[in-house]
N, C-alpha and C positions, 0 to 999 in steps of 0.2 A: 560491487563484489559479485551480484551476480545476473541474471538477467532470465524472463520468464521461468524463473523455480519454480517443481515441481512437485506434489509429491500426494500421498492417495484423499486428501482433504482440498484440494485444488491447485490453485496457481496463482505466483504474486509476479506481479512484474517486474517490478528489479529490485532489487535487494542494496545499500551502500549504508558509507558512514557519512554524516554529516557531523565533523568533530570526534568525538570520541562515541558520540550516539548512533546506533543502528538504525536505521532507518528502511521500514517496508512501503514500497510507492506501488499505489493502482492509482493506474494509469486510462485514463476517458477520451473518448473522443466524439464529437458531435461533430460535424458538416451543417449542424442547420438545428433550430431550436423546436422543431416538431412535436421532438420526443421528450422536451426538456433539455434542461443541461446538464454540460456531461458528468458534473460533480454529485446532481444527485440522483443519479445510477448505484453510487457508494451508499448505500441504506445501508441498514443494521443489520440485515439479513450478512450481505455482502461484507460488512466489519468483523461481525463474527467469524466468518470462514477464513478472513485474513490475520487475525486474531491466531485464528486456530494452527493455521499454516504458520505463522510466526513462530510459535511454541515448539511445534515441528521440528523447524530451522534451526532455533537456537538446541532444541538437546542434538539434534543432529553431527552439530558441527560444532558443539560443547562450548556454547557462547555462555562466560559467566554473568552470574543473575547481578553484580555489580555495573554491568555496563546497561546503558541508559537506552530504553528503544523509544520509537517514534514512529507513527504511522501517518503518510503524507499522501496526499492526492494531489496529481496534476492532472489537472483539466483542458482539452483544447473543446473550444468552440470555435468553430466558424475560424479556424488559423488563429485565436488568441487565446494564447498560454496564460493558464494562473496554477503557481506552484503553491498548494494551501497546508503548509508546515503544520501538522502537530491536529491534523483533522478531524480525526478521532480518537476519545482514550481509547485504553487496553478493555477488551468485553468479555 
């Protein structure tokens, strides 16, 4: 639906439906495991603001409180994809 949204609380990186459920994905990326990996970059810090940005989204764009959201992380390490559905509750 939509792709690096924007708005004065940050940025989510793409916005869709999987099914009838909305879904918010941040999106990680590692080239190498230095820094850790790339999923847990996604702290609580980082949930919240997406959280926050979600709330945003949906009065924005008058997404009713009956449809079902979801917040997913995909992770790349070193070129290997892991899509982690449902990665954090609502905060």
């Amino acid at each position: 639906v939509k792709k690096n949204y924007r708005n004065r609380f940050g940025e989510i990186d793409l916005i869709g439906y999987d099914g009838d459920t909305l879904v918010f994905f941040e999106v990680k990326y590692r080239n190498s495991n230095r820094c850790g990996y790339a999923e847990e970059a996604v702290d609580a810090k980082k949930q919240r603001i997406i959280c926050r940005i979600s709330d945003f989204y949906r009065v924005q764009y008058k997404i009713n409180d009956n449809v079902g959201i979801r917040y997913d992380v995909v992770a790349i390490n070193q070129g290997n994809i892991r899509w982690i559905k449902n990665a954090f509750p609502y905060c």
